[in-house]
N, CA and C of each residue as an Amber inpcrd file, in Angstrom:
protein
   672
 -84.0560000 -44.6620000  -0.9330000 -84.5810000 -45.9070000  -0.3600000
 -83.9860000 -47.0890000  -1.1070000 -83.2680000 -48.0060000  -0.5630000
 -83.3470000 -48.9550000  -0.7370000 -83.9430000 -50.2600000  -1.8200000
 -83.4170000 -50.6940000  -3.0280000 -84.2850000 -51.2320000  -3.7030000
 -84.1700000 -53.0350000  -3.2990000 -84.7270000 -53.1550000  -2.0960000
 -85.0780000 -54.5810000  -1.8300000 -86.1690000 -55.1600000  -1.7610000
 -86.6050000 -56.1060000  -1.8000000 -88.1490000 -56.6950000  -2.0510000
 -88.5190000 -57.4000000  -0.5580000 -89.4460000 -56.5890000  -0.1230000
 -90.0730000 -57.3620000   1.1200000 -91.3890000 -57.9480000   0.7140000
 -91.2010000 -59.2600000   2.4070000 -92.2590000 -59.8310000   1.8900000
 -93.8010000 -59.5030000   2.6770000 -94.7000000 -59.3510000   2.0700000
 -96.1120000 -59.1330000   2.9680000 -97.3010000 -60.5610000   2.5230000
 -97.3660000 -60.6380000   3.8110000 -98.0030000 -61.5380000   4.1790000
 -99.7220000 -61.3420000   3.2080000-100.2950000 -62.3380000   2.5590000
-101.8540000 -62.1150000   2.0030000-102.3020000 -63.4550000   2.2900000
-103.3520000 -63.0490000   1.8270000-104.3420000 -64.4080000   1.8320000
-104.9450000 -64.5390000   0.0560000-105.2050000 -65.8060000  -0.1080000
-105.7120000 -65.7480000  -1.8860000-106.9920000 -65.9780000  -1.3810000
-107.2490000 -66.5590000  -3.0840000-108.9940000 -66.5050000  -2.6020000
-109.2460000 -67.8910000  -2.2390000-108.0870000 -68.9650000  -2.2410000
-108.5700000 -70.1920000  -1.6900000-108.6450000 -70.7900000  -0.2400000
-108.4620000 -69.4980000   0.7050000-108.1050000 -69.5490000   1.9590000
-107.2210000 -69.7900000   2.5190000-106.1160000 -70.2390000   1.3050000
-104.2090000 -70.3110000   1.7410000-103.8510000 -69.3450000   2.2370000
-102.4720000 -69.0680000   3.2930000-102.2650000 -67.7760000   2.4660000
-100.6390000 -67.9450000   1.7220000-100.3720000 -66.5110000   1.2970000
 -99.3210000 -66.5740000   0.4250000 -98.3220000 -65.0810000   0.8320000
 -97.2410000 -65.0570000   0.3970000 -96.2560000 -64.1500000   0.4890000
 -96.2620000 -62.8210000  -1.0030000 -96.7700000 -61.6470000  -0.9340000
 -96.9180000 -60.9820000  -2.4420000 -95.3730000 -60.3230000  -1.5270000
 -94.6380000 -60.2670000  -2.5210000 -93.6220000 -59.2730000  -3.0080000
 -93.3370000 -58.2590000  -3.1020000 -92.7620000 -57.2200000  -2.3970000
 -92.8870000 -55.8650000  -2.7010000 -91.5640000 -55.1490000  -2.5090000
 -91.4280000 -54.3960000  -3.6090000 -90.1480000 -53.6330000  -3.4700000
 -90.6450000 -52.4030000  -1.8700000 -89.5980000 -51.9930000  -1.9770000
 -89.9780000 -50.7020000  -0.8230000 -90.9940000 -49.6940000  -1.2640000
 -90.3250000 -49.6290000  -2.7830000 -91.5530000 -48.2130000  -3.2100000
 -93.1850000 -48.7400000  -3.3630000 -93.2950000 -50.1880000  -3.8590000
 -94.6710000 -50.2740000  -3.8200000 -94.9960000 -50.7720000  -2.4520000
 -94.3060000 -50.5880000  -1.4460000 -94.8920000 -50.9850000  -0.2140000
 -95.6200000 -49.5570000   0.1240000 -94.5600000 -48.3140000  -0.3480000
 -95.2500000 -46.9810000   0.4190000 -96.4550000 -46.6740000  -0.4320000
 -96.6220000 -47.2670000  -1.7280000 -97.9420000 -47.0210000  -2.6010000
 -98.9180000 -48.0260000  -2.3450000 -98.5090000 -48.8830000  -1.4470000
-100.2180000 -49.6260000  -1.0990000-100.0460000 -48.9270000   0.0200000
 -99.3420000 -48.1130000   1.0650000 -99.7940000 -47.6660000   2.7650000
-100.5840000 -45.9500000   2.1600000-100.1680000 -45.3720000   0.8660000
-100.4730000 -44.9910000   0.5820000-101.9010000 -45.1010000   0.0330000
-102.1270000 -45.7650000  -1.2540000-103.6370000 -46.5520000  -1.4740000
-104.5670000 -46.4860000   0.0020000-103.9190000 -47.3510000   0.4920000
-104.3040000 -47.4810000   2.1850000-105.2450000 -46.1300000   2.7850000
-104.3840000 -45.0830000   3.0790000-104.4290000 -43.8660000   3.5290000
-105.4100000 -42.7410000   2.7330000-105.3800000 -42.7720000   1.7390000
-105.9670000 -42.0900000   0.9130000-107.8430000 -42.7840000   0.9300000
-107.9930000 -44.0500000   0.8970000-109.2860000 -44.5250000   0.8140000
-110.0930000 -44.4770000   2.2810000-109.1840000 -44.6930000   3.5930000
-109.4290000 -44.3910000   5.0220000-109.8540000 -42.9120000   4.9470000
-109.0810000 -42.1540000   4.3520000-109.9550000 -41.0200000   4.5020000
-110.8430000 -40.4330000   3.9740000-111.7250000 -41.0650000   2.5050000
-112.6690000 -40.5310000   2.0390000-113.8150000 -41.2070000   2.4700000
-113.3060000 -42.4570000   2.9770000-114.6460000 -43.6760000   3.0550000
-115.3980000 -43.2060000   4.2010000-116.8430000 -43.1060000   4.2390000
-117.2920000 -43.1020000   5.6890000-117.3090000 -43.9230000   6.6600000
-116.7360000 -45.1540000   6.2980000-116.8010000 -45.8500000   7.4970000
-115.2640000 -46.4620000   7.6130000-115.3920000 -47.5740000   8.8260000
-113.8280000 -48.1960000   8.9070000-113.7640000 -49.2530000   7.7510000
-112.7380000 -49.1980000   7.5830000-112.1140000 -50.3750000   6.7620000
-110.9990000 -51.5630000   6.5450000-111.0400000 -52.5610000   6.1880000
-110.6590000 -53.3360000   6.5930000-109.0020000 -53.2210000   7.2460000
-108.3840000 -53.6660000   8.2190000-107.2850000 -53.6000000   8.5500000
-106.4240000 -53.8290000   8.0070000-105.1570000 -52.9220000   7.7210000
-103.9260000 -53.2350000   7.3990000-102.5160000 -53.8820000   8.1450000
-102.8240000 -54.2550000   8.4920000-101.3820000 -54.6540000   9.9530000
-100.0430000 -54.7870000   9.4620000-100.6160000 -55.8260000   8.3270000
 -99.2530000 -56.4110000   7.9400000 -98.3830000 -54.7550000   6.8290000
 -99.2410000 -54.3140000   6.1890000 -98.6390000 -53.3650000   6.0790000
 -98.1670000 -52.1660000   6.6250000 -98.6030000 -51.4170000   7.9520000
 -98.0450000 -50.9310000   8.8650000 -96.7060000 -51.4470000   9.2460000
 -97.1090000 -52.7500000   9.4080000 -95.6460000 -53.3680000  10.1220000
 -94.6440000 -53.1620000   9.2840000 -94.7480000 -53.5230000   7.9060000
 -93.6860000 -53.2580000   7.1550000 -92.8490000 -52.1310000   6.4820000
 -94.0560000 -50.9820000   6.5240000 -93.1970000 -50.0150000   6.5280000
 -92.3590000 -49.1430000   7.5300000 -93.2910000 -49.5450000   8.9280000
 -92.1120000 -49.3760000  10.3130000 -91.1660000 -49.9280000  10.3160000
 -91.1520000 -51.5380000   9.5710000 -89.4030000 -52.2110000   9.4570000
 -88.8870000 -51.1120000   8.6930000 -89.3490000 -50.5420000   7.0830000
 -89.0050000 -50.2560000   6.5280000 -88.3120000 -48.6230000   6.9740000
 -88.5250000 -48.2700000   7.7360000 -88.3710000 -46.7810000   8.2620000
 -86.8890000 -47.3180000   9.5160000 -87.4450000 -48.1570000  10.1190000
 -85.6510000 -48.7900000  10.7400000 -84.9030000 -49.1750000  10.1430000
 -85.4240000 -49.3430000   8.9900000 -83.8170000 -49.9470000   7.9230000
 -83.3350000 -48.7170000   7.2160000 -84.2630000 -47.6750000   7.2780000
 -83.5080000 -46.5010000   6.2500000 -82.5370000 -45.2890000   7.4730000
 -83.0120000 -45.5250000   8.5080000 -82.7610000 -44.9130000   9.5620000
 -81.5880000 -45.3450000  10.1550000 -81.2990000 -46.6430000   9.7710000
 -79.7460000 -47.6060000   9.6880000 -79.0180000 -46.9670000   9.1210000
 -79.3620000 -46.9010000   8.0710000 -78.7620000 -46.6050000   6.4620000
 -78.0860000 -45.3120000   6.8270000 -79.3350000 -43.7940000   7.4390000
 -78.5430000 -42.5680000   7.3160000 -77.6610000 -42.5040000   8.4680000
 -77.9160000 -43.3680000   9.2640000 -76.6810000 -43.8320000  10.4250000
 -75.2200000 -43.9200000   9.9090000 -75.2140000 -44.8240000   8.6250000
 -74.0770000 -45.3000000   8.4290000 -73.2860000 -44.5610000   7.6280000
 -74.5640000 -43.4790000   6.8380000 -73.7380000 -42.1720000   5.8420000
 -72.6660000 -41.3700000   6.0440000 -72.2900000 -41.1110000   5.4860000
 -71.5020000 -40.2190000   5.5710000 -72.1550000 -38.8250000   5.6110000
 -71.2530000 -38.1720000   7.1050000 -71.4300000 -36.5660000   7.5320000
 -71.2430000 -35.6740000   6.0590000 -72.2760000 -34.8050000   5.6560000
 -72.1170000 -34.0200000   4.8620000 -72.8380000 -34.1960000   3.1030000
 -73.5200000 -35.6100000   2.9560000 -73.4650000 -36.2780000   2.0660000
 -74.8920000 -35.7860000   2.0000000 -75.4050000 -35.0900000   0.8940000
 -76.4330000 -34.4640000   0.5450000 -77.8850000 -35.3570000   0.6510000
 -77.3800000 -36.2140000  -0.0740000 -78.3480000 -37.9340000  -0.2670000
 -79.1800000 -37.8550000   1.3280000 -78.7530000 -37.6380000   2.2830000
 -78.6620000 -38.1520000   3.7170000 -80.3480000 -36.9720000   4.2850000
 -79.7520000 -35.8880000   3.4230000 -81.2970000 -34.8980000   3.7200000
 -82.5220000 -35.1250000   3.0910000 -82.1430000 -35.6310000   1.5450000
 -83.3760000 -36.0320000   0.7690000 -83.9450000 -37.0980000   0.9180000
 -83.3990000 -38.4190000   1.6010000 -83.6290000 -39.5210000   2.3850000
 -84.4380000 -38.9120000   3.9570000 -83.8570000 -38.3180000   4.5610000
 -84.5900000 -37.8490000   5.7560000 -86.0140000 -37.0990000   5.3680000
 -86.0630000 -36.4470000   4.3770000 -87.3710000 -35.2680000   4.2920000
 -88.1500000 -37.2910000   3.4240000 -88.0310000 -37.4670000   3.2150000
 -88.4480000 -38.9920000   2.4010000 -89.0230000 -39.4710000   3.4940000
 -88.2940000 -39.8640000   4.8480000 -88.7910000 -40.3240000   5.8660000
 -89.9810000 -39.7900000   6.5120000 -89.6410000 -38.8400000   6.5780000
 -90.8240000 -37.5440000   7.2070000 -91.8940000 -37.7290000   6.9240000
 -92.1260000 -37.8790000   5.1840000 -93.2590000 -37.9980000   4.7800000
 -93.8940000 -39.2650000   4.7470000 -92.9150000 -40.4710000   4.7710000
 -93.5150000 -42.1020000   5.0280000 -94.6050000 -41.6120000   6.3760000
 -93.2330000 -41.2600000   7.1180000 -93.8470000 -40.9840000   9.0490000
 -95.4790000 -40.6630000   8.9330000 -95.3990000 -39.3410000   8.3380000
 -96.9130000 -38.6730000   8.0920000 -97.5690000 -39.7380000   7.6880000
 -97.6930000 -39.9370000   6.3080000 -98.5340000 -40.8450000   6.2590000
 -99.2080000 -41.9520000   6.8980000 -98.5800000 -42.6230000   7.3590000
 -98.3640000 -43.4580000   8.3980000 -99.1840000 -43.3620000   9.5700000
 -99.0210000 -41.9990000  10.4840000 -99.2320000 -41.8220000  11.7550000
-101.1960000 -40.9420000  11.0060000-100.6630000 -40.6060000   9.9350000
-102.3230000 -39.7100000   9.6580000-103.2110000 -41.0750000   9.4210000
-102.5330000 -42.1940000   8.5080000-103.6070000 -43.2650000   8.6270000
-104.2290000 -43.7470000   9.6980000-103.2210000 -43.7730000  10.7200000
-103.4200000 -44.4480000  12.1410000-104.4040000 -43.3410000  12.8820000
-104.4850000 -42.4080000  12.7980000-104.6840000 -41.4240000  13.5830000
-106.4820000 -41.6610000  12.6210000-106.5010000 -41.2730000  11.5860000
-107.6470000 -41.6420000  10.9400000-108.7290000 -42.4580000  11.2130000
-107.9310000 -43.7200000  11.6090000-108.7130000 -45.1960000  11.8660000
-109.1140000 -44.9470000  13.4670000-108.7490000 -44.1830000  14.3900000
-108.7780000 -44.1120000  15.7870000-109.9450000 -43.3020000  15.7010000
-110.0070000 -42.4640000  15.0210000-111.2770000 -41.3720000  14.9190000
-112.2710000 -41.5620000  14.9550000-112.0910000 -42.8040000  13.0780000
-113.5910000 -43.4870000  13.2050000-113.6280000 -44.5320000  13.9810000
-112.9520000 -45.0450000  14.8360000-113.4510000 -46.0750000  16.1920000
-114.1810000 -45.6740000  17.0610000-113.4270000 -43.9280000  17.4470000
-114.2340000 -43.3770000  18.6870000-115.3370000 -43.1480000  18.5960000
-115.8900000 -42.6470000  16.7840000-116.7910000 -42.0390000  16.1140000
-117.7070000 -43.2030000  16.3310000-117.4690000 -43.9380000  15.9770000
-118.6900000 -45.4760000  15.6280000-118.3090000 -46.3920000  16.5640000
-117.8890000 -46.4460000  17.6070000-117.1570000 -47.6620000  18.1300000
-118.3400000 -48.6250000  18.4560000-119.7510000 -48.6980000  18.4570000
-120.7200000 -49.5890000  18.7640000-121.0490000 -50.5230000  17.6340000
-120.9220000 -49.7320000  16.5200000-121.1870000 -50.0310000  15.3660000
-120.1360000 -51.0660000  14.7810000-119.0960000 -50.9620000  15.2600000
-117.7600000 -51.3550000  14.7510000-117.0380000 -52.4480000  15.5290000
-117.6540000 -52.7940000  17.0990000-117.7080000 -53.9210000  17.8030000
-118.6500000 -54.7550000  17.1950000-120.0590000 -54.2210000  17.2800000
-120.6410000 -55.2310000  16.8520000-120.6830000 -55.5890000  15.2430000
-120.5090000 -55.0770000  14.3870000-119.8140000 -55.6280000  13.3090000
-118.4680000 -56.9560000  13.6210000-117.7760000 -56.6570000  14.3650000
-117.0140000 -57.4750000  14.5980000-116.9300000 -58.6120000  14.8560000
-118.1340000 -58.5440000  16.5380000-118.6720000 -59.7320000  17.1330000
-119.6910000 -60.4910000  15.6050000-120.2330000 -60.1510000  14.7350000
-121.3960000 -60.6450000  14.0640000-120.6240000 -61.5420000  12.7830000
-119.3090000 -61.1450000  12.4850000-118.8070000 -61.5510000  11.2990000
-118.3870000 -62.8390000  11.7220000-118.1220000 -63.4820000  10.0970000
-117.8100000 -65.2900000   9.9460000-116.2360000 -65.3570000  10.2190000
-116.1520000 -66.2200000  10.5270000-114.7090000 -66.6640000  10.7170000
-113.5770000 -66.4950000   9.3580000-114.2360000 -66.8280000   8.6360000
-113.5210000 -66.7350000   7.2400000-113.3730000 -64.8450000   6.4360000
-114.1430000 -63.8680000   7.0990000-114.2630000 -62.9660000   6.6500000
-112.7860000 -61.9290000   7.7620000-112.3860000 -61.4790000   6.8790000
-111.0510000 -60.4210000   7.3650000-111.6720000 -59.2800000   8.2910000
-110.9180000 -59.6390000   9.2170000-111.5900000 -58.3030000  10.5740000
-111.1890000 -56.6660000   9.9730000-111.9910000 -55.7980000  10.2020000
-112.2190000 -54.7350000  10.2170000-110.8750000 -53.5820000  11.4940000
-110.4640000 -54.6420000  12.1310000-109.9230000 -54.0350000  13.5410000
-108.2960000 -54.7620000  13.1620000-107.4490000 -54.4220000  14.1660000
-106.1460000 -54.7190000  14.2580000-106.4860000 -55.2610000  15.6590000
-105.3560000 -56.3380000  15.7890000-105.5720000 -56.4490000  17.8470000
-105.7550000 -55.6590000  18.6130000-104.1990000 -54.1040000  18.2740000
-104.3350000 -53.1670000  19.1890000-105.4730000 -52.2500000  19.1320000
-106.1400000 -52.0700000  17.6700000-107.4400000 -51.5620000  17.6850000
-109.0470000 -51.7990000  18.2250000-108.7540000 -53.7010000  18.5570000
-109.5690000 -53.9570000  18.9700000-110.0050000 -53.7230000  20.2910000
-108.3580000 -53.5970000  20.8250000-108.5170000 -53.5140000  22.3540000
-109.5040000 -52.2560000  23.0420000-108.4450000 -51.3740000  21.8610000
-109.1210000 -50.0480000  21.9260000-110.2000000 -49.4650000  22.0430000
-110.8610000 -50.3170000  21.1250000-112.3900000 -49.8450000  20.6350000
-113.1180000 -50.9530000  22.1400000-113.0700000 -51.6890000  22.4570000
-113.5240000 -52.5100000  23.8270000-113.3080000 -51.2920000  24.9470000
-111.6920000 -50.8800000  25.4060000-111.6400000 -49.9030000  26.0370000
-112.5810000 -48.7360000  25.8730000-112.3000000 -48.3080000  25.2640000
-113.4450000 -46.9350000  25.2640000-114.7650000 -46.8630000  25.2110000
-115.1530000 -48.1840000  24.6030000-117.2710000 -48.5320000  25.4080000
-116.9860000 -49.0520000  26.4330000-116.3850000 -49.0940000  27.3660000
-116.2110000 -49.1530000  28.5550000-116.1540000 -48.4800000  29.4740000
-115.3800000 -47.3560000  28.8210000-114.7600000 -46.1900000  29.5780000
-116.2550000 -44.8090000  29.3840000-116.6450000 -45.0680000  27.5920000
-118.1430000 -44.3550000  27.8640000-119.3910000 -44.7000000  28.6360000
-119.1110000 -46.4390000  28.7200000-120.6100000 -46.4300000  29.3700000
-120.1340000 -46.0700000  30.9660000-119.1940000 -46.6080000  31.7880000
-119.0910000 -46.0390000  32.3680000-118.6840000 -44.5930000  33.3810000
-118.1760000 -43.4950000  32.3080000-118.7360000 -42.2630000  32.2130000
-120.1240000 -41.6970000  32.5230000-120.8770000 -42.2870000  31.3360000
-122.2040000 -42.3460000  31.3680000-123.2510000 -42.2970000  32.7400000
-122.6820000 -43.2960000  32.8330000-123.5190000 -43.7900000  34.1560000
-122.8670000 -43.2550000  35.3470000-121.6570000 -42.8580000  35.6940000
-121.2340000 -42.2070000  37.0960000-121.9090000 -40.4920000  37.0850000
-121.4770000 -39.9900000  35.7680000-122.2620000 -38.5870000  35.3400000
-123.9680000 -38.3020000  35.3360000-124.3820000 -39.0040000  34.3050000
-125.4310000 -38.6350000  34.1670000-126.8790000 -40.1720000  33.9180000
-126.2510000 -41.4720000  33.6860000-127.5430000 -42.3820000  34.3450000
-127.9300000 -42.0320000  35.7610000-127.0470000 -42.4060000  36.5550000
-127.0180000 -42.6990000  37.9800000-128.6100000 -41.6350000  38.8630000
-128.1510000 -40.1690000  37.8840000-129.1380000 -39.2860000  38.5440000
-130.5120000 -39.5690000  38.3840000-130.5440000 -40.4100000  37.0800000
-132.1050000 -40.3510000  36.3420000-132.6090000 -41.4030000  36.9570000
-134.5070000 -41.4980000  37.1670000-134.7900000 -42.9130000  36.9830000
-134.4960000 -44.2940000  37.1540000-134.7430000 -44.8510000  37.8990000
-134.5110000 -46.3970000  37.5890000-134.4940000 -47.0690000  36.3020000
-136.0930000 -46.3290000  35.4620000-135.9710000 -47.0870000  34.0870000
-135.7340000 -46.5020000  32.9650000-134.8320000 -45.6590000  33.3690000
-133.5390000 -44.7920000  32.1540000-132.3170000 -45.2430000  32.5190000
-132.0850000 -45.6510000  33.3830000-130.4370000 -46.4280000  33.4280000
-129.8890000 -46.6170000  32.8170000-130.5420000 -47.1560000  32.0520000
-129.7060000 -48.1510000  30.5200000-129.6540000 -47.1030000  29.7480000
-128.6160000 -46.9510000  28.5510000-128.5620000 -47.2660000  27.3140000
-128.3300000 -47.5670000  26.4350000-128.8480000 -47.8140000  24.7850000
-128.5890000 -48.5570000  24.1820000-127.4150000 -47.7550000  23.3040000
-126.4960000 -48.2330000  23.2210000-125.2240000 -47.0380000  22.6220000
-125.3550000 -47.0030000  21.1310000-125.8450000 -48.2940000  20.5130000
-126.1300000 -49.0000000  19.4420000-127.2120000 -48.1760000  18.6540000
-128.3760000 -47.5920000  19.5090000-129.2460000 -46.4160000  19.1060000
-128.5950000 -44.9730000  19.2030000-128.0430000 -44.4440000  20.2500000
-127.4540000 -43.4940000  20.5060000-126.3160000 -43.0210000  19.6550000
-125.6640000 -44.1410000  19.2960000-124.5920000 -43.3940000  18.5120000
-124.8770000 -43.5580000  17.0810000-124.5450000 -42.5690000  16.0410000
-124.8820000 -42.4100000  14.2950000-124.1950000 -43.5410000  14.4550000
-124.7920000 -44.3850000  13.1930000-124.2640000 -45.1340000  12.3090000
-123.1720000 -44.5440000  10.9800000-122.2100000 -45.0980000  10.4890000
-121.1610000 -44.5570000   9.3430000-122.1630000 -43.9830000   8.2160000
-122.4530000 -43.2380000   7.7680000-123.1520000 -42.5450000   6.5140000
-122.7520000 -43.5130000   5.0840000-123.4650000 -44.8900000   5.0680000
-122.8590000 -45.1410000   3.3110000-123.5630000 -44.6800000   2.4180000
-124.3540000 -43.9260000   2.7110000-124.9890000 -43.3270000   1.1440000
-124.2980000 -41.9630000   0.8880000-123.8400000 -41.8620000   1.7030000
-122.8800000 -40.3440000   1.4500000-122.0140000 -40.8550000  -0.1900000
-121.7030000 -39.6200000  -1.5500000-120.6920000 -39.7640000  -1.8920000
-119.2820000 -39.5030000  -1.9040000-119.0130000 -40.4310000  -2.9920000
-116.9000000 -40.4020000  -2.4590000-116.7140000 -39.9660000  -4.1620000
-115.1890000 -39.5050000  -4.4470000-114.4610000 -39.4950000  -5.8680000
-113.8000000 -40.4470000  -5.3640000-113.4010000 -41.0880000  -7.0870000
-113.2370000 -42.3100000  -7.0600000-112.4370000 -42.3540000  -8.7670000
-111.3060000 -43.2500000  -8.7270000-110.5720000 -43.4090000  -9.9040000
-110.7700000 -44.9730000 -10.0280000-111.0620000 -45.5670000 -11.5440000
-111.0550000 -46.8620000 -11.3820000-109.7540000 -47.0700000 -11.8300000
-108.9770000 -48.3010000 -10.7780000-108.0090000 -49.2180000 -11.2830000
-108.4120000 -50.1670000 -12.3690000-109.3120000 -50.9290000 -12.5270000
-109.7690000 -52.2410000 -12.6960000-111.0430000 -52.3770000 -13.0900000
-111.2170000 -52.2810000 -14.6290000-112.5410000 -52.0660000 -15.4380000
-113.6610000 -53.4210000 -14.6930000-114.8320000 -52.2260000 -14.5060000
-115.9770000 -52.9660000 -13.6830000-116.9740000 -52.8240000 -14.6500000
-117.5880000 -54.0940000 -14.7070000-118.9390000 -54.1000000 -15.7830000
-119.9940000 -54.3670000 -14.6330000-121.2320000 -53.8870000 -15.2900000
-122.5530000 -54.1220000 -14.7660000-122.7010000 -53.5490000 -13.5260000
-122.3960000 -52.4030000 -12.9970000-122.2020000 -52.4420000 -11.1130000
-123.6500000 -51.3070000 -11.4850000-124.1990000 -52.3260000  -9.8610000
-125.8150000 -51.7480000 -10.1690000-125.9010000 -50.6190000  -8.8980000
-126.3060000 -49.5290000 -10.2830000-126.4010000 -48.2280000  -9.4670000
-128.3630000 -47.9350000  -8.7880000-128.1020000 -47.5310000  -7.3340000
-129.2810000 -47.8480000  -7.3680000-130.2380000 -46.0360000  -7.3660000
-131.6540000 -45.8530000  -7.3320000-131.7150000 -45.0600000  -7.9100000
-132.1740000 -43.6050000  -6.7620000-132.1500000 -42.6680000  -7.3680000
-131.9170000 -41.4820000  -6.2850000-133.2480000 -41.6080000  -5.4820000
-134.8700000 -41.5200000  -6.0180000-135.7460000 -41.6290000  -5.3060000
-136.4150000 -42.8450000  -6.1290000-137.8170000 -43.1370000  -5.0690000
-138.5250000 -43.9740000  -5.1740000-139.0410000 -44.0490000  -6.9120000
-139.0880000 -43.4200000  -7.6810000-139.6130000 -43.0260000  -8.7540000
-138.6690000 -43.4810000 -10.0140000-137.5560000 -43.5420000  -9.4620000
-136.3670000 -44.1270000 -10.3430000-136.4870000 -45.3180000 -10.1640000
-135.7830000 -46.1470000 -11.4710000-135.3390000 -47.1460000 -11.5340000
-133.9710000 -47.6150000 -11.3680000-133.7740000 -49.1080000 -10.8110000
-132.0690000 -49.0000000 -10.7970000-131.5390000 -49.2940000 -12.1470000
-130.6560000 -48.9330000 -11.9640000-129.4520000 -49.2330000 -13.7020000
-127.9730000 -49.6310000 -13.3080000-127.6230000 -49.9460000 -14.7890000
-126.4980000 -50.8810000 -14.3160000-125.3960000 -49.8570000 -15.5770000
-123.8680000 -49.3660000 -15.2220000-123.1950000 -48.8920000 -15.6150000
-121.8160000 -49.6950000 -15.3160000-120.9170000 -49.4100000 -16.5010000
-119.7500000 -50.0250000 -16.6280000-118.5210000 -49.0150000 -16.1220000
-117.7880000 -49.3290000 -15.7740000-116.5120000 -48.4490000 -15.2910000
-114.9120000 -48.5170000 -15.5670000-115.0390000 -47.5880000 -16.6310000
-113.6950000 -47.8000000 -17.5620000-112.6070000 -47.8810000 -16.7890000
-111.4420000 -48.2680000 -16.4800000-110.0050000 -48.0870000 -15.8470000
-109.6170000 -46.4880000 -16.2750000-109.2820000 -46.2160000 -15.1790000
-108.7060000 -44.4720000 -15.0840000-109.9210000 -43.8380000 -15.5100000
-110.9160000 -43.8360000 -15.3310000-112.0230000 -42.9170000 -15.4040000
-112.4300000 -42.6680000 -13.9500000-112.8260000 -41.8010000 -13.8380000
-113.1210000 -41.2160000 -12.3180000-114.5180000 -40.6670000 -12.2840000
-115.0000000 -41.0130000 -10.8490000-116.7120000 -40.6950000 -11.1090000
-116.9190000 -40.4560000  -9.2350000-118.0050000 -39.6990000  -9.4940000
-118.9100000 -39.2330000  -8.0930000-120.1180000 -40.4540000  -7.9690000
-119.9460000 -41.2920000  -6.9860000-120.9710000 -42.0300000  -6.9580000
-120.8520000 -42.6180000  -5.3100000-122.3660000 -43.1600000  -5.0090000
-122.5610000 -42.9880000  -3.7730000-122.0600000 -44.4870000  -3.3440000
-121.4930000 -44.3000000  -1.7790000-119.9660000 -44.9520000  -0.9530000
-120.4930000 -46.5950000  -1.2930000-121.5160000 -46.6280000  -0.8060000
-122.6240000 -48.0320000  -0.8930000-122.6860000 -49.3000000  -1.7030000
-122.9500000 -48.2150000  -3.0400000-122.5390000 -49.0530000  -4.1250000
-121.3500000 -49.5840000  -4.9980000-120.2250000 -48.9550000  -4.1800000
-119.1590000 -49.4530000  -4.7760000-118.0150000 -49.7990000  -3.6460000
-118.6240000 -49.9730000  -2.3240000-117.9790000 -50.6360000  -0.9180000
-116.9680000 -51.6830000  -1.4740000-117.6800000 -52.9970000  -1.9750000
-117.0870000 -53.7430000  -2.0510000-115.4200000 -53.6490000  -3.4010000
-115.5920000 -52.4960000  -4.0540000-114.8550000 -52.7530000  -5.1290000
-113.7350000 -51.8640000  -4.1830000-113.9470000 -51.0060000  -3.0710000
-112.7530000 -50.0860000  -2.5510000-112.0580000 -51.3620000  -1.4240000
-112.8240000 -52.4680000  -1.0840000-112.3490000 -53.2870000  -0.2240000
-111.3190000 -54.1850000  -1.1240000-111.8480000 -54.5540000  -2.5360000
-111.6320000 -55.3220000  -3.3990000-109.9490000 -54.9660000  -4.3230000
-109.7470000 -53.2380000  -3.6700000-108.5740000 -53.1640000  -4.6890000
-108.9320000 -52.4540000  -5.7870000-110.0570000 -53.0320000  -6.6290000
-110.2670000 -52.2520000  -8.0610000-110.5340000 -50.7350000  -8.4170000
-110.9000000 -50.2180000  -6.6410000-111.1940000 -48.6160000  -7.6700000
-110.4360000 -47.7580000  -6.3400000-109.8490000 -46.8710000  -6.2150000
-109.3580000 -46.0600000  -5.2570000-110.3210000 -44.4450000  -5.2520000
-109.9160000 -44.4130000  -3.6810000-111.2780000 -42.8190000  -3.2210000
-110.0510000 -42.1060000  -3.5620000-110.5610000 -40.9580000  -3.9840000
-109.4040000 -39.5740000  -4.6240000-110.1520000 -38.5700000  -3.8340000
């Protein structure tokens, strides 16, 4: 691969946004980061776009590259099996995030519709569409199959009751990047008290999804 620095689009915390820097390899270790936390977390999480996008540039520029190789040139296979595995990753994240849409999609609109303007959507465009499409396509399922037969005052329903909510008290493993003080653990039953524990960098711990949401949104600790 290629050692050039692309740029990905962020936002700071002053509501600017800004351009972070990334060689190729730490582009595939945040789609990575990425991928790895989508699949332990129980619920959706915030969208990546801009990084998708860039490692699909990044997969047409290497795909240039073994274009232009030379027939026979060993480099050209270990670059291709390289690709393969960007691909995977890639298509398993995507494939991941579609799951839990179909899985929660009531939950995950209206999260959507409810959030501030200033807060980062949960959805991609094409995901959004998606997740609109398919409570569409269930309620009306629904109702050609099996409302239609029932009752007048079963017609309805509420999909919002009907469908589980994401499990955040479920736990995740978890490696900290980024030493966390004070994060308040809350307690197993009524009889406990809550407490507050510190979280060394590279220490790894079993603790429930809930209480440490914001630090897997935040960057500081990754799901293992």
């Amino acid at each position: 691969m290629a050692e050039e620095e692309l740029n990905l689009p962020g936002q700071d915390s002053d509501a600017g946004s800004e351009e972070v820097v990334l060689t190729p390899a730490e582009l595939i270790e945040r789609l990575e980061q990425a991928w790895m936390n989508e699949k332990f977390a129980p619920d959706l999480l915030e969208s990546k776009p801009e990084i998708v996008e860039c490692v699909m540039e990044q997969l047409d520029h290497m795909e240039e590259n073994l274009r232009r190789a030379k027939k026979g040139d060993l480099k050209i296979s270990i670059h291709r099996m390289e690709m393969e595995r960007i691909r995977y990753v890639l298509s398993s994240y995507l494939r991941c995030r579609l799951m839990k849409i179909e899985k929660f999609f009531p939950h995950i609109l209206e999260k959507e519709k409810t959030r501030h303007e200033e807060e980062p959507s949960i959805l991609s465009p094409g995901e959004f569409v998606f997740a609109k499409e398919y409570m569409a396509n269930t309620e009306t399922y629904l109702k050609n199959v099996a409302l239609k037969h029932m009752p007048p005052n079963l017609q309805k329903v509420d999909l919002l009751r009907a469908v589980p909510k994401p499990d955040l008290d479920s736990y995740v493993f978890l490696r900290v990047k980024e030493r966390q003080e004070n994060i308040l653990v809350e307690p197993e039953t009524d009889e406990q008290r809550d407490y507050v524990i510190d979280l060394e960098e590279g220490s790894q711990h079993l603790i429930r999804y809930k209480t440490i949401a914001p630090l897997v949104a935040s960057g500081a600790v990754q799901l293992i």
